[in-house]
C-alpha positions as CSV (number, residue, x, y, z in Angstrom):
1,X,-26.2,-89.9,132.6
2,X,-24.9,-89.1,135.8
3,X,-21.1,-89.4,136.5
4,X,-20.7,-93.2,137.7
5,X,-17.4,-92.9,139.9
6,X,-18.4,-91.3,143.4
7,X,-15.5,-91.0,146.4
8,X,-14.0,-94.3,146.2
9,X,-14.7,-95.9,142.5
10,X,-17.8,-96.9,141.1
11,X,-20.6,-98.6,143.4
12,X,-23.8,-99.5,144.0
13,X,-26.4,-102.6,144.4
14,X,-24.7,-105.4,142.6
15,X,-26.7,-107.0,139.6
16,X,-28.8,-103.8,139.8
17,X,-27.1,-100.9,139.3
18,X,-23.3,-102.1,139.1
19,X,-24.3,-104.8,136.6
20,X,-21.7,-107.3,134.9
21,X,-22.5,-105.4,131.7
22,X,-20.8,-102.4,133.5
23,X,-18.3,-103.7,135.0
24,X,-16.9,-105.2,131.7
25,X,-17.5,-102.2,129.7
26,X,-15.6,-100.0,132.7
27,X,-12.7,-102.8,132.9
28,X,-13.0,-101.9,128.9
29,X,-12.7,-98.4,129.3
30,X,-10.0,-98.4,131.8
31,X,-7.7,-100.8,129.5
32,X,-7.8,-98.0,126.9
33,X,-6.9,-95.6,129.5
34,X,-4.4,-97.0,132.0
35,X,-2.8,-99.8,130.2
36,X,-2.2,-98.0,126.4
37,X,1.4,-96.7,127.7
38,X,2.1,-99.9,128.6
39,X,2.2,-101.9,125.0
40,X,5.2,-100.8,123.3
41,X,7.5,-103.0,121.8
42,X,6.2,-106.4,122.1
43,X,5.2,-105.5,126.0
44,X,2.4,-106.8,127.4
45,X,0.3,-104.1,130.3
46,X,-0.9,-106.5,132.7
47,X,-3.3,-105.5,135.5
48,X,-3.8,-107.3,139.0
49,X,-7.7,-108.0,139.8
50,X,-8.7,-108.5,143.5
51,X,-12.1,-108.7,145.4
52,X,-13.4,-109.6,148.7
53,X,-15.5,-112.0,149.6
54,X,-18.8,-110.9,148.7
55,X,-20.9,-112.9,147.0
56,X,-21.2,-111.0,143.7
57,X,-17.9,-110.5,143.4
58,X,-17.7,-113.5,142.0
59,X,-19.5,-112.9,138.8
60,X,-17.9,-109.2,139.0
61,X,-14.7,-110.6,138.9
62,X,-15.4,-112.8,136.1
63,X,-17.0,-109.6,134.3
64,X,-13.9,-107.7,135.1
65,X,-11.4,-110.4,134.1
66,X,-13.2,-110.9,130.6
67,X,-13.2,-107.1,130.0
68,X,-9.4,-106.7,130.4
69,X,-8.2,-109.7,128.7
70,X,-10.6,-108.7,125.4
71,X,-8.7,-105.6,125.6
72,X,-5.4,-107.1,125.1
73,X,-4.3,-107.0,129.1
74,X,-2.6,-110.1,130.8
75,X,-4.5,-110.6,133.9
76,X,-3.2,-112.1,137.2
77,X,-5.9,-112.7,139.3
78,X,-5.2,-112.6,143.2
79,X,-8.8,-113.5,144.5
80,X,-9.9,-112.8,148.4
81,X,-7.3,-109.8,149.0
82,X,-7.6,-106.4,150.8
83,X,-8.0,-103.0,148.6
84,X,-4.3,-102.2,149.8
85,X,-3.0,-106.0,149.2
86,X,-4.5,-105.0,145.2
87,X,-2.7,-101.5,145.7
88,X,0.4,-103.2,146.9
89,X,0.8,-106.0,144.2
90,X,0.3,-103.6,141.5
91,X,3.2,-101.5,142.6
92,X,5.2,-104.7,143.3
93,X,4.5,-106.4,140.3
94,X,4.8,-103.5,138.0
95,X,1.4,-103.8,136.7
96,X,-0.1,-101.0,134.8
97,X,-3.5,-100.8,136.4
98,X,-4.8,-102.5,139.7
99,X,-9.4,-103.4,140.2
100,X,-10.8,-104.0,143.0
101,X,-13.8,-105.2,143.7
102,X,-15.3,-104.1,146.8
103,X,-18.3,-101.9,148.6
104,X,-15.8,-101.4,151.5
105,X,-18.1,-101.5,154.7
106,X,-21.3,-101.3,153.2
107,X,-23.4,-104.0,153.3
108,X,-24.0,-107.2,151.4
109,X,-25.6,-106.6,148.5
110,X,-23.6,-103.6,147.2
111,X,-20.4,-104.0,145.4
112,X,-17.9,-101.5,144.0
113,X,-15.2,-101.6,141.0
114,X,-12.4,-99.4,142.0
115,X,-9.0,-99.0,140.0
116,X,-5.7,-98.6,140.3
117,X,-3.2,-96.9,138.7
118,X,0.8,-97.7,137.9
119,X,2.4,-97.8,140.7
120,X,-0.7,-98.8,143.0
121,X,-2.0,-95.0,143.2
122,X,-5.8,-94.3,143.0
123,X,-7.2,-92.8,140.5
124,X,-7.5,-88.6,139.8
125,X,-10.6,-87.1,138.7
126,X,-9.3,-86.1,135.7
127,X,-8.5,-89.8,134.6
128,X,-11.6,-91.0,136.2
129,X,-13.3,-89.0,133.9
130,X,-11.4,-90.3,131.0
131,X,-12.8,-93.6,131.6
132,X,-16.3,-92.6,132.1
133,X,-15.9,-90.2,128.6
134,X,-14.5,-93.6,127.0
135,X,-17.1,-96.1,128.5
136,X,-19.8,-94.0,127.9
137,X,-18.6,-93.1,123.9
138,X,-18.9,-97.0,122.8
139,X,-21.9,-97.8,124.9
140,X,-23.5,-95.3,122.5
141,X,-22.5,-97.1,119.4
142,X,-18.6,-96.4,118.3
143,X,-17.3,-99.7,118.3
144,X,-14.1,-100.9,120.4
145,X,-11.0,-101.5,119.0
146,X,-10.5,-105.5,119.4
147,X,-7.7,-107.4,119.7
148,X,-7.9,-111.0,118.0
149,X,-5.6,-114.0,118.1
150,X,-2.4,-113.8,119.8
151,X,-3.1,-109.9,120.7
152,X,-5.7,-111.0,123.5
153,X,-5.0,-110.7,127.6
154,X,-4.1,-114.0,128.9
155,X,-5.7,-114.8,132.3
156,X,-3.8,-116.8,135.2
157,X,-4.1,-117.1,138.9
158,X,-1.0,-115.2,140.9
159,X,-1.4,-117.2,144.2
160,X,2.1,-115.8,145.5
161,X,-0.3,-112.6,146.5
162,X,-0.7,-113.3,150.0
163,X,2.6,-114.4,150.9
164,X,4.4,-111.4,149.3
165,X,2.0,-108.8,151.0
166,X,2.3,-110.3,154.4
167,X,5.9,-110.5,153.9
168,X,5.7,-106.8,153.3
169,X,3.7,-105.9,156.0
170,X,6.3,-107.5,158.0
171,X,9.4,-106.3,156.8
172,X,8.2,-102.3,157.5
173,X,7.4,-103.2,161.0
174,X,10.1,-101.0,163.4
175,X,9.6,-103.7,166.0
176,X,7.7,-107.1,166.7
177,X,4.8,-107.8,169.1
178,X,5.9,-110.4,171.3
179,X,3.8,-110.6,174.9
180,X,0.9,-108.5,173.4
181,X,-2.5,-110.4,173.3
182,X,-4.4,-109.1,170.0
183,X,-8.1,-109.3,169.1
184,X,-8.8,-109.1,165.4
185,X,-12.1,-108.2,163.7
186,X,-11.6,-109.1,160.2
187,X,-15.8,-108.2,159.5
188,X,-16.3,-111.4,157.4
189,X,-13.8,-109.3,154.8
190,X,-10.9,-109.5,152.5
191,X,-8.8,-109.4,156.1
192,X,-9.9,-112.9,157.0
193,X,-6.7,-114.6,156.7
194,X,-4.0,-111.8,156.0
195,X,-4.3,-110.0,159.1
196,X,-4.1,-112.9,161.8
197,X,-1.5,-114.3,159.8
198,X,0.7,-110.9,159.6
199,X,-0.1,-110.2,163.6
200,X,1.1,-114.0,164.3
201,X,4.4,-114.0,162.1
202,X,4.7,-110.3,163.9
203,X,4.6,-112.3,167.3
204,X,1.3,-111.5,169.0
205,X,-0.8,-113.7,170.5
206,X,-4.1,-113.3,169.0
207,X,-8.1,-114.2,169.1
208,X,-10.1,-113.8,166.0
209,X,-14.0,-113.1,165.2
210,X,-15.4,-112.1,162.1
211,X,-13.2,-114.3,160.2
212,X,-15.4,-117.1,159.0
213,X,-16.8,-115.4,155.4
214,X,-19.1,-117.3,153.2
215,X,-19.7,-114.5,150.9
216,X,-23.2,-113.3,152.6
217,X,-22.0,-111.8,156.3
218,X,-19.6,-109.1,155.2
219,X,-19.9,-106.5,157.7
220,X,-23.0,-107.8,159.0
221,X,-22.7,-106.7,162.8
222,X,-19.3,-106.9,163.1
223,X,-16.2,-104.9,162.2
224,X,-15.1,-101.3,162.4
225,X,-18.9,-100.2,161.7
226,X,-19.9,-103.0,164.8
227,X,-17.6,-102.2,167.3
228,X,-19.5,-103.9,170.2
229,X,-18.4,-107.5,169.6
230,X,-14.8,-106.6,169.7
231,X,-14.9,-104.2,173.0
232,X,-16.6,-107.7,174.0
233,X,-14.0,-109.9,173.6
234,X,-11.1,-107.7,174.7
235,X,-12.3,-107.4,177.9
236,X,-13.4,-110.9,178.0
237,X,-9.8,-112.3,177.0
238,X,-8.2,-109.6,178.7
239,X,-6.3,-108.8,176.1
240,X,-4.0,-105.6,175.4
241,X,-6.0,-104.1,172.4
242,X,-8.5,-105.3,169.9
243,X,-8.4,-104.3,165.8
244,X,-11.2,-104.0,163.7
245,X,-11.1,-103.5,159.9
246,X,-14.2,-103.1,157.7
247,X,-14.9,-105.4,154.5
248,X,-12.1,-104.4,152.7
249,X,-9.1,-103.8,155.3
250,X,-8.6,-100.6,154.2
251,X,-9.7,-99.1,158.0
252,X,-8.6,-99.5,161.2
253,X,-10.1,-99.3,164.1
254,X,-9.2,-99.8,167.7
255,X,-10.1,-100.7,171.1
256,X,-8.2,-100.6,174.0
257,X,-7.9,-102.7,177.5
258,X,-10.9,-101.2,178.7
259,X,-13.4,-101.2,176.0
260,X,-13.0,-97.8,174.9
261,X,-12.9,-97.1,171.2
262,X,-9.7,-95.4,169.9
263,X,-10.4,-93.7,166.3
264,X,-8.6,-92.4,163.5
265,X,-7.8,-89.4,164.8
266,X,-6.7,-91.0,168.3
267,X,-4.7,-93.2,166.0
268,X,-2.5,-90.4,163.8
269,X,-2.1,-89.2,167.3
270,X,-0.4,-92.3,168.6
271,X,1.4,-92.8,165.2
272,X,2.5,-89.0,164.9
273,X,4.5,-89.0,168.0
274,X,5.7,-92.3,167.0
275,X,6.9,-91.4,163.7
276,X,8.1,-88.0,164.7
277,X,10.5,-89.9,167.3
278,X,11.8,-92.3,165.0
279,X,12.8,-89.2,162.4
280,X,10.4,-90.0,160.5
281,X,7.7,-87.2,160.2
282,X,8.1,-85.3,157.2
283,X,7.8,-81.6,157.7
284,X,6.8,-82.1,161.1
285,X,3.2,-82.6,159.8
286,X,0.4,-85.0,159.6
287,X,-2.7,-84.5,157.3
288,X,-6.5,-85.1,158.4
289,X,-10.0,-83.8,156.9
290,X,-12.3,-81.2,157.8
291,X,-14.0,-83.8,159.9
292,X,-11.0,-84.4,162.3
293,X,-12.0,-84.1,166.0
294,X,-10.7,-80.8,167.2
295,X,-9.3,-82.3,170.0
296,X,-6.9,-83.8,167.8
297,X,-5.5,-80.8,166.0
298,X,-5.0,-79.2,169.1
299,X,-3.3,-82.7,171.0
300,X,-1.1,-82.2,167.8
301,X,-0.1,-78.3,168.0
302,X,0.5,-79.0,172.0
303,X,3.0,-81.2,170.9
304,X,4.2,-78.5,168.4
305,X,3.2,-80.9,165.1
306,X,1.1,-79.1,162.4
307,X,-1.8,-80.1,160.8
308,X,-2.8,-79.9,157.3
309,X,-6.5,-80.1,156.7
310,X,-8.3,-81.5,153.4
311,X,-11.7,-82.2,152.1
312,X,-13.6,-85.3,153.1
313,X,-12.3,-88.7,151.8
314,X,-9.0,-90.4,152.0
315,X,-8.4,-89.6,148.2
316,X,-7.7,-85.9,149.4
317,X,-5.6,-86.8,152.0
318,X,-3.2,-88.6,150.2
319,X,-3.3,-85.8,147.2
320,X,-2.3,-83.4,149.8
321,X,0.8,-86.1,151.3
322,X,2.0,-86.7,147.6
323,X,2.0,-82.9,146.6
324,X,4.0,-81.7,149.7
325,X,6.0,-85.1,150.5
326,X,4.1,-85.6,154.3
327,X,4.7,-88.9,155.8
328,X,1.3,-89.5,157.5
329,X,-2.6,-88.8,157.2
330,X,-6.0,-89.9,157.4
331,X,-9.7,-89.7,158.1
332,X,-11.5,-90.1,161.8
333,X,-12.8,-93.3,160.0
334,X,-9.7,-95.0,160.0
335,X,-8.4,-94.3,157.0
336,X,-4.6,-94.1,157.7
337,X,-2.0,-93.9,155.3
338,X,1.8,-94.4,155.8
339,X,3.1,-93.2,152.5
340,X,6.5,-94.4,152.9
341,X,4.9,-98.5,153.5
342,X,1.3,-97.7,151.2
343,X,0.2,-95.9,148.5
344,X,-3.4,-95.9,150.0
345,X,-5.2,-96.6,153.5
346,X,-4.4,-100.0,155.3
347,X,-6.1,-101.4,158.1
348,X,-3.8,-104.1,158.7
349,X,-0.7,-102.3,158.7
350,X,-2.3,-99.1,160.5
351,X,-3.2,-101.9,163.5
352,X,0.2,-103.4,162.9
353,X,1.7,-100.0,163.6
354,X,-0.3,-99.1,166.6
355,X,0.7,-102.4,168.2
356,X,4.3,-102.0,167.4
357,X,3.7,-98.5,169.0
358,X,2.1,-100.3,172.7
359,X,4.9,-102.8,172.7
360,X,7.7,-100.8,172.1
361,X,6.8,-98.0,174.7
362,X,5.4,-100.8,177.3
363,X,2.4,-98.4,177.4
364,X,-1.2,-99.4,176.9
365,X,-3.2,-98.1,174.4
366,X,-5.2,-95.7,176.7
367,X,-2.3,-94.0,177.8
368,X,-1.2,-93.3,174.5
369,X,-4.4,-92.2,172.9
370,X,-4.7,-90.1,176.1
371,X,-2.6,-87.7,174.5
372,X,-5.9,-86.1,172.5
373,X,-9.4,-85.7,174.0
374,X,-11.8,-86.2,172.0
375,X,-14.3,-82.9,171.9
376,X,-18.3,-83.6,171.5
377,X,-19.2,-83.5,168.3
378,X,-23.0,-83.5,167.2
379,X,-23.9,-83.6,163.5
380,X,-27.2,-83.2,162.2
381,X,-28.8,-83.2,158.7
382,X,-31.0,-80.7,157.2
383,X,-33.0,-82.0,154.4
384,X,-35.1,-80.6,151.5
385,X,-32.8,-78.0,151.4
386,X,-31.2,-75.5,148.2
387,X,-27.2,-77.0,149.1
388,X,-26.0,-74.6,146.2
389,X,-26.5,-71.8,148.3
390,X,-24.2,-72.5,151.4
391,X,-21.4,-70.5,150.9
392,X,-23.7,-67.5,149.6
393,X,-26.3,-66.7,152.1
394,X,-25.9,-63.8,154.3
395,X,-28.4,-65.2,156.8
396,X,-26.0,-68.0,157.0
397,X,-22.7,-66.7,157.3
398,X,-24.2,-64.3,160.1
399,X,-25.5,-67.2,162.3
400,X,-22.2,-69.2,161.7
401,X,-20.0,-65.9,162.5
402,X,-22.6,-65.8,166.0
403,X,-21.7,-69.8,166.7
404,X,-18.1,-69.3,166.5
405,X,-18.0,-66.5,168.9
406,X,-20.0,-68.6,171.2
407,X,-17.4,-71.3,170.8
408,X,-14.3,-69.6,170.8
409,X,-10.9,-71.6,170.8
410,X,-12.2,-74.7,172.0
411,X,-15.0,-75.3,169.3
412,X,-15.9,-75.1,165.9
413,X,-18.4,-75.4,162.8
414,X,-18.7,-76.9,159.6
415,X,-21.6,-76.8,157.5
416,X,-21.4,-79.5,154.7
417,X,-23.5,-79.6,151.2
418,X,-24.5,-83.3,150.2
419,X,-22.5,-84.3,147.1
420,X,-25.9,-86.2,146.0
421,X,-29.2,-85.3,148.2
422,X,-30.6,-82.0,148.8
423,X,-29.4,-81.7,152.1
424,X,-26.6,-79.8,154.3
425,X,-24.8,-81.7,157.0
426,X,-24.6,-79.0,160.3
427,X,-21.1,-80.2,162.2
428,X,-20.5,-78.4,165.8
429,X,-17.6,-79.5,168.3
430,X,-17.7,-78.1,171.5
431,X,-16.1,-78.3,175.4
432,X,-19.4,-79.3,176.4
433,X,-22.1,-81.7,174.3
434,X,-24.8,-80.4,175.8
435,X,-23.3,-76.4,173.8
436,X,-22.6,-78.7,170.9
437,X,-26.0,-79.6,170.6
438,X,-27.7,-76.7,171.7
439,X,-26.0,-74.9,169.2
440,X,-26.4,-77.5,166.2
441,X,-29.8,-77.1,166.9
442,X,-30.2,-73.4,166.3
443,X,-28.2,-73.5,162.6
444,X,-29.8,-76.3,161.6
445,X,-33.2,-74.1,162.1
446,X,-31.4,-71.2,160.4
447,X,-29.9,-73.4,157.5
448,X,-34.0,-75.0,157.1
449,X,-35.0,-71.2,157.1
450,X,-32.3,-69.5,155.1
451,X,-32.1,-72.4,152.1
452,X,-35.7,-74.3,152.0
């Protein structure tokens, strides 16, 4: 079998290949795991289960719930939340493992089960694959250890869940949004009712879409993966700035006066500069991927702030915030994470953030994401391809050596092996897009050559 947690937990088409057999027997799995430490002593470990609104989460959640209460865990249900509200509440409420349920922005029919550790953290490989070891030993045969009378979970609904995350959200805002005029795209998501309510207790005036979810439009044409509605209606309401989180409000993001998208990167920018004036940028740092725009590390060391770079995935980036104690990171997706207000990206305080940041400066959000320029990037895929061999061709390496001294200062290449296809991904920033695509073009002819 082939290992079931990807990235960001365990997904895939709901009722086909994340089934409510596996969801239980994960939930199971992850009881045995997580939540042993926690009864000693006549305690009880108790774990907080959220989802959005899809409609399989439904039975998922059910599936879930079942699987942690036979394992002797108290479960307080939270329903409809976002992936950082789960994150939050299981810090808050001293819980000893957080689920999710959630396919983030992908569409529909695909669901995820993600969990949470003590404290609200995600998960490390090595206890993911303590689960999987676990799940995977007794869906061969060896029999679980059951609880039976008074030693199984008790289930109840913790409807307290949205008031104390807003209230959160609002008590680590440096400032409130009084005369800005907000539009939200919640994307049919687990942001449907959090987010406006957090940006109108924060003052803003507001104008919602994408906030009407009946289980079946999640994401569908709307959201941070649809930006086109928002740019839309900001222009059309004239409003300062329009926010757009995917299904499960753990991106952000943005558009500004004009139309014009702001990303992640433009984003840590604004929030960077912000942080670092209020003190509050540790080490003078802020940590991105491999895939950050160029333009942005080089906005950042104009302004003299280093820049730590990670693999791909949000996952890394907060490893590399919790190892060395940085304050701020995140992907060009809109994964952002403020460590010292979330143990994990969230969309509605990252947008919370950047309109604190235009209202305190009386600046629009142009102006302040003028501070990087975003480089060309072109990325193209190379398929039917030996990935294995990246990093050991000569042919390769030559013709990458060749880009980059084309390039010089103001560009760059990645070449990225697939984690699950036979394919390399051929990344070039450049000045110009027409270079960036001229010279995307002649590695992804070398990579085709030197590895099919």
């Amino acid at each position: 079998m082939g290992r079931l947690f990807g990235t960001d937990g365990v997904r895939g088409v709901a009722n086909g290949d994340l089934t409510a057999e596996l969801a239980l027997g994960l939930s199971v799995a992850a009881a045995h795991v997580l939540a042993e430490a926690g009864t000693f002593e006549g305690h009880r470990a108790t774990a907080v289960v959220g989802r959005d609104p899809r409609a399989s989460g439904e039975f998922l959640e059910a599936a879930v719930v079942a699987g942690l209460a036979s394992a002797g865990v108290d479960v307080l249900r939270v329903g409809v939340l976002p992936t950082p509200a789960v994150a939050y509440l299981t810090g808050a409420l001293g819980a000893d493992l957080g689920v999710m349920l959630s396919a983030s922005h992908n569409a529909m029919p695909d669901n995820g089960v993600k969990f949470f550790a003590r404290g609200g953290h995600k998960l490390a490989d090595e206890l993911e694959d303590r689960i999987e070891s676990v799940y995977e030993e007794h869906r061969t045969g060896a029999p679980w250890d059951r609880p039976t009378g008074s030693g199984v979970g008790r289930i109840s609904d913790y409807t307290e869940g949205f008031d104390k995350y807003v209230a959160h959200l609002i008590g680590v805002l440096p400032n409130r949004l009084d005369g800005l005029k907000v539009v939200l795209d919640e994307a049919h998501g687990a942001a449907a009712f959090v987010s406006p309510e957090a940006f109108t207790r924060a003052g803003a005036e507001i104008i919602t879409i994408g906030t009407e979810p009946t289980g079946l439009n999640i994401n569908d044409g709307c959201g941070s993966t649809h930006l086109g509605l928002l740019k839309q209606a900001v222009i059309e309401h004239g409003a300062d700035l329009g926010i757009a989180h995917d299904g499960d409000a753990d991106r952000c993001l943005a558009v500004d006066a004009e139309g014009n998208e702001v990303d992640g990167d433009q984003i840590l920018a604004v929030l960077a500069l912000g942080m670092r004036e209020a003190g509050q940028l540790r080490e003078n740092t802020v940590v991105g991927t491999v895939m950050s725009n160029l333009g942005f590390k080089l906005a950042m060391e104009g302004e003299g702030i280093a820049v730590v770079q990670t693999g791909v995935g949000d996952r890394y980036v907060l490893e590399s915030m919790k190892e060395h104690g940085y304050a701020l990171g995140g992907e060009q997706s809109g994964h952002v994470i403020i460590l010292d207000h979330a143990t994990t990206g969230d969309g509605t305080l990252t947008g919370l953030m950047l309109a604190a940041r235009v209202a305190a400066t009386g600046r629009t959000l142009a102006d302040l994401a003028g501070v990087m320029r975003r480089l060309p990037q072109v990325l193209v895929n190379v398929p039917d391809v030996d990935r294995s061999r990246v990093a050991t061709s000569g042919e390769l390496a030559a013709a990458v050596a060749e880009a980059e001294r084309e390039l010089g200062s103001t560009g760059r290449v990645l070449l990225r092996p697939s984690g699950t296809e036979p394919l390399v991904r051929v990344m070039v920033e450049a000045a110009d897009i027409e270079q960036a695509r001229a010279v995307a073009g002649r590695l992804a002819d070398v990579v085709k050559s030197a590895l099919g």
